[in-house]
C-alpha positions as CSV (number, residue, x, y, z in Angstrom):
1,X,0.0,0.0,0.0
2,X,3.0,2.5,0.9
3,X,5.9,2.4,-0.8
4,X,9.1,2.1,1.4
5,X,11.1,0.8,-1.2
6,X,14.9,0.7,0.0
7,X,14.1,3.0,2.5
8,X,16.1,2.4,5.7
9,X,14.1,2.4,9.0
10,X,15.1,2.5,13.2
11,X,12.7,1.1,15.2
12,X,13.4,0.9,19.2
13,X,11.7,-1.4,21.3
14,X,11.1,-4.1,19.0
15,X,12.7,-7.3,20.8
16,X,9.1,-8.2,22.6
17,X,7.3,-11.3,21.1
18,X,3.9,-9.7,20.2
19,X,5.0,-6.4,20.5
20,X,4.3,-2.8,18.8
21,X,8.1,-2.1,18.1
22,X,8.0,-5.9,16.5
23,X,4.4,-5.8,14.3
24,X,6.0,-2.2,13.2
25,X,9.4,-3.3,12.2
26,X,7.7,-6.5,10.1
27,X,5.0,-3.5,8.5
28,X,7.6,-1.3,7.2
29,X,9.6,-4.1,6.2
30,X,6.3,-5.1,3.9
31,X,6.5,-2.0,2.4
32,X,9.9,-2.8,1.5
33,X,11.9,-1.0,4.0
34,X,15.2,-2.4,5.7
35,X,15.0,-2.2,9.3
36,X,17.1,-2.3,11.9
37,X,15.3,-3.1,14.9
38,X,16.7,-2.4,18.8
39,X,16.2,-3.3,21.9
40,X,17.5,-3.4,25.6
41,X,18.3,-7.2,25.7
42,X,18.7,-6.9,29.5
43,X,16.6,-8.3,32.5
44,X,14.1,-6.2,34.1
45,X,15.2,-4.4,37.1
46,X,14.5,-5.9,40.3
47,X,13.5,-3.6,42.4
48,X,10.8,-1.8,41.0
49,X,7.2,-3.7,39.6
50,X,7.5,-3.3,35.8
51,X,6.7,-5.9,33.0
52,X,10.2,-6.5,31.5
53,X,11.6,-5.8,28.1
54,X,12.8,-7.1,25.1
55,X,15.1,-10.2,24.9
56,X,17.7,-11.0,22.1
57,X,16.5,-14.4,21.2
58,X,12.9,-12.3,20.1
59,X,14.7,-9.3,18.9
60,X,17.0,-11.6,16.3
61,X,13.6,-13.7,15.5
62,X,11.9,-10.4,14.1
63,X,15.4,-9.5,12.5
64,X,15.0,-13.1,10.5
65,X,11.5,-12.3,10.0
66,X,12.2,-8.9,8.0
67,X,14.9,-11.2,5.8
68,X,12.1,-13.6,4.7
69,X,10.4,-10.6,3.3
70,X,13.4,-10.1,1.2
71,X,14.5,-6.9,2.9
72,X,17.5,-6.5,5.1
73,X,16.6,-6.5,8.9
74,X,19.5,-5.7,11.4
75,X,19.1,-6.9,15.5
76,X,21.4,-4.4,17.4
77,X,21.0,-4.3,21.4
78,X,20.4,-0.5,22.5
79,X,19.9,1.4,25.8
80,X,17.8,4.8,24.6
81,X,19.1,6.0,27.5
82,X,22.2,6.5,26.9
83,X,23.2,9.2,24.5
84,X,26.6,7.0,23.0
85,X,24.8,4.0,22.8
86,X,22.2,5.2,20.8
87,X,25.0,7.2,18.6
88,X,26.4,3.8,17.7
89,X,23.1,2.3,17.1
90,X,22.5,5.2,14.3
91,X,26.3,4.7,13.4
92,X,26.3,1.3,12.8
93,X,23.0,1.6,10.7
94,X,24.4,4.0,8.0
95,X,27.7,2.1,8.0
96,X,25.9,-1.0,7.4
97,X,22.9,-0.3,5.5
98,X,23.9,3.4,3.8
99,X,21.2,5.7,5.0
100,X,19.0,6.4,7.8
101,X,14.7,7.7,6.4
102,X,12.9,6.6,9.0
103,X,12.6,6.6,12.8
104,X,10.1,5.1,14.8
105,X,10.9,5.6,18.6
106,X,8.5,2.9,20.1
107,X,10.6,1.9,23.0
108,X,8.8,2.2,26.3
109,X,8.5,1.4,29.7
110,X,6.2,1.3,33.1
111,X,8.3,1.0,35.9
112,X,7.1,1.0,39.4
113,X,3.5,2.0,38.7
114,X,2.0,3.4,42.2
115,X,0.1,6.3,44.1
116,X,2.4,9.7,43.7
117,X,2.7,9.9,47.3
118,X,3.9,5.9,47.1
119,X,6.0,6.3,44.5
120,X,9.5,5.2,44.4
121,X,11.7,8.7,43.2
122,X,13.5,5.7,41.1
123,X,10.5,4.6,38.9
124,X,9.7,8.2,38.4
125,X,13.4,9.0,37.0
126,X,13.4,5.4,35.4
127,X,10.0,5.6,33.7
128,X,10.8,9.2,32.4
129,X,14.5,8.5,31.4
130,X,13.1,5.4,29.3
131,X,9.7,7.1,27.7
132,X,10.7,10.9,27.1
133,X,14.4,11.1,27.0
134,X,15.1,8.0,25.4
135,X,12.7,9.4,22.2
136,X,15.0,12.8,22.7
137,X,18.2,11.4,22.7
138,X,16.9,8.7,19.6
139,X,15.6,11.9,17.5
140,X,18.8,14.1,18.6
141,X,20.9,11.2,16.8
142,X,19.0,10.5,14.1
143,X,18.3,13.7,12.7
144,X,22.1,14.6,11.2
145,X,21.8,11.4,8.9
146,X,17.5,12.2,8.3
147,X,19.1,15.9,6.9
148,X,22.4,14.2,5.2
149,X,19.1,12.4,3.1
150,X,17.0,16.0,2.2
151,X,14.3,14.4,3.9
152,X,13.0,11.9,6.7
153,X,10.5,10.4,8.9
154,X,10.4,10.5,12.2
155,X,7.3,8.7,14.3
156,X,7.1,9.2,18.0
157,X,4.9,6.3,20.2
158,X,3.6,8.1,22.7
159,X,-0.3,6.9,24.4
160,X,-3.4,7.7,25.4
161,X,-2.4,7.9,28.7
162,X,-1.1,11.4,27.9
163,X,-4.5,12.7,27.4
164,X,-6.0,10.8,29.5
165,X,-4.2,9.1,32.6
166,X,-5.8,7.1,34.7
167,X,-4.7,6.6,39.0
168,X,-1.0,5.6,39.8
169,X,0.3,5.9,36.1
170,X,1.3,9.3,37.0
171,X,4.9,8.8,35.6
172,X,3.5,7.0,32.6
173,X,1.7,9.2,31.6
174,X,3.6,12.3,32.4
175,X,6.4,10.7,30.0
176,X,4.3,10.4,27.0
177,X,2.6,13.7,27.2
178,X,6.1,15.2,27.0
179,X,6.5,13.1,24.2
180,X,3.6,15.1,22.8
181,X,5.2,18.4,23.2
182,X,8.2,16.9,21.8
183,X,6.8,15.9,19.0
184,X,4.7,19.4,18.2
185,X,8.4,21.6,18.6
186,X,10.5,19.4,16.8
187,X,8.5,18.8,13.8
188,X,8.6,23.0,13.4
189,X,12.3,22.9,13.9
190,X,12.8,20.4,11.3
191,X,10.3,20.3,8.5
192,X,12.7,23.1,6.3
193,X,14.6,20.1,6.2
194,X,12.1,17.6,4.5
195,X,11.4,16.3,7.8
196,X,8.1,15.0,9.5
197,X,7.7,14.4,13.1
198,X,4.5,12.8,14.4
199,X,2.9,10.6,17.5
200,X,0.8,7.9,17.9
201,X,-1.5,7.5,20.9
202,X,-2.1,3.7,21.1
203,X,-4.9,3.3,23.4
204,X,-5.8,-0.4,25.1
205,X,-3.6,-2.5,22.9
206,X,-3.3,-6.2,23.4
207,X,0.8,-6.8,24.1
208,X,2.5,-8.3,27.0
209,X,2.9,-5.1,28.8
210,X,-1.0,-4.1,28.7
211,X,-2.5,-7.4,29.8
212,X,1.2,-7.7,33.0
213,X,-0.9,-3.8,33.7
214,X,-4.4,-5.7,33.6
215,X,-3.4,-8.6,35.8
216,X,-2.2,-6.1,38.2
217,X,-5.3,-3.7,38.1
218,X,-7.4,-7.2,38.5
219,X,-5.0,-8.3,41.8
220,X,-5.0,-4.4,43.1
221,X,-8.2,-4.0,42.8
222,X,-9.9,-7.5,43.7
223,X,-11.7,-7.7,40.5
224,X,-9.8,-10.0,38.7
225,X,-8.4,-10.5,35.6
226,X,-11.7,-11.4,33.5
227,X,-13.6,-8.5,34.9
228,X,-11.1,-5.6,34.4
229,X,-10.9,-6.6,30.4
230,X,-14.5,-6.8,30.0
231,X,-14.8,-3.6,31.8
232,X,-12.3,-2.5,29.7
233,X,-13.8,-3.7,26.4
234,X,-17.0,-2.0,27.5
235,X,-15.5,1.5,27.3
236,X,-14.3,1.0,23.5
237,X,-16.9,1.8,21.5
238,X,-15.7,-0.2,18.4
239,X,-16.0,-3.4,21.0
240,X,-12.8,-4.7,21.0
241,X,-8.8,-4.4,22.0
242,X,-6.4,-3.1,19.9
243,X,-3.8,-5.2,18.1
244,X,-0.1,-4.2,17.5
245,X,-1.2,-4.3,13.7
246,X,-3.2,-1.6,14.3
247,X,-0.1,0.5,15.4
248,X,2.0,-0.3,13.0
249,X,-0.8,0.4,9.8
250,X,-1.3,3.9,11.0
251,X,3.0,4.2,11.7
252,X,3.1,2.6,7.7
253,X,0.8,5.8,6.5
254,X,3.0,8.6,8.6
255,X,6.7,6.9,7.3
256,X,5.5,7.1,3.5
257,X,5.3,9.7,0.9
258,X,1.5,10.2,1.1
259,X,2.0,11.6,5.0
260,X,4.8,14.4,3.5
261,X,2.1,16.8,4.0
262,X,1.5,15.9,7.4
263,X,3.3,17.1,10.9
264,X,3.3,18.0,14.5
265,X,0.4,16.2,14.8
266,X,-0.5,13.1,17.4
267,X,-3.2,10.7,15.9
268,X,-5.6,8.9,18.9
269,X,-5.3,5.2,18.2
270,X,-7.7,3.5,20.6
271,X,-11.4,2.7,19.1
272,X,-12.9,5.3,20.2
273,X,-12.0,5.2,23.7
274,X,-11.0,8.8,24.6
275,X,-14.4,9.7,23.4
276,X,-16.4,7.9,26.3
């Protein structure tokens, strides 16, 4: 539908079985984009509630499943949080593939999800470090090879939770609304340069990280797991979860040609649900 034709896509976050960052990688890799995929590749911390990451086994399985499309697909490990780290990841993707056109900064996290006057100051600085300046430092290193190329993509993940957080997501949701902002003064810093910059607000979307968050609602809460999806369900008006395919059809539109006209903006992805 979109043609990506030997363009050369970055998209963080993709080592989860399931995942957005994976169902993205594979969807611009239909439209015949290579696609180096990235990913953490560590254990989850410890000390702090969370859902874990991305592991290399999954991370080089999406890699081989780009291949089979008969596109190159690159597995590199990558902490977003870490300014020379991501450096080398957008290093060793011109050296290797020639050109960087598109970058998709999906990685995220929920650490330590709790009441603000619970909260652990660590999951506040982890969560934020992750969500809102690992898509900073991903975009700050991008952008000198998106400009080398006259023109670029870059598509922020941020969530509905940004619009519209809910109880003891406060972090959460406090990183992906400044994602939000990012988004809006970036894209007028760098569209003179043929460069778009936009966000997607995935709403209730069925991965491993929404239904670890749903289990943990349904234990908080005594509900249940059962009962807080069909309560959940119940709020969508189109009547269903979304899927990571739905992500990555909308991220397919704002990487191609036939979104050059479009930036700044950040697209509600979520059934319907912000309306109820």
């Amino acid at each position: 539908m979109y043609n990506l034709e030997n363009k050369v896509a970055i998209v963080t976050g993709a080592g989860r079985e399931g995942g957005i960052g994976a169902s993205i990688a594979l969807r611009l890799a239909r439209e015949g984009a290579h696609v180096v995929v990235g990913d953490l590749c560590a254990p989850p911390a410890a000390d702090l509630p969370n859902p874990g990451g991305g592991g290399w086994e999954a991370l080089e399985a999406v890699a081989q499943a780009i291949e089979a499309l008969g596109v190159r697909g690159l597995p590199l490990r990558v902490d977003v949080t870490d300014a020379a780290l991501v450096e080398a990841l957008v290093a060793q993707t011109v050296a290797t593939l020639g050109r960087l056109d598109i970058l998709v900064n999906n990685a995220g996290a929920v650490i330590g999800p709790a009441p603000v006057v619970q909260m652990a100051e660590e999951a506040w600085r982890k969560t934020l470090e992750i969500n809102a300046t690992g898509t900073f430092l991903c975009a700050k290193a991008a952008l000198p090879a998106l400009i080398a190329g006259g023109a670029g993509r870059i598509v922020n993940i941020s969530s509905i939770a940004a619009s519209k957080p809910r109880p003891y997501m406060a972090a959460y949701a406090a990183s992906k609304a400044a994602i939000i902002a990012l988004t809006r003064s970036l894209a007028q810093e760098v569209a003179p340069f043929g460069i778009t910059v936009n966000a997607v607000l995935p709403g209730d979307v069925d991965t491993a990280m929404k239904r670890w968050g749903m289990e943990l609602e349904g234990l908080v809460t005594g509900k249940g797991y059962d009962a807080v999806v069909d309560e959940l369900v119940a709020r969508i008006p189109v009547g269903r979860i979304g899927t990571p395919e739905d992500v990555a059809n909308l991220v397919a539109f704002l990487a191609s040609d036939e979104a050059s006209f479009i930036t700044g903006q950040a697209y509600n992805l979520t059934g319907g649900r912000e309306l109820t």
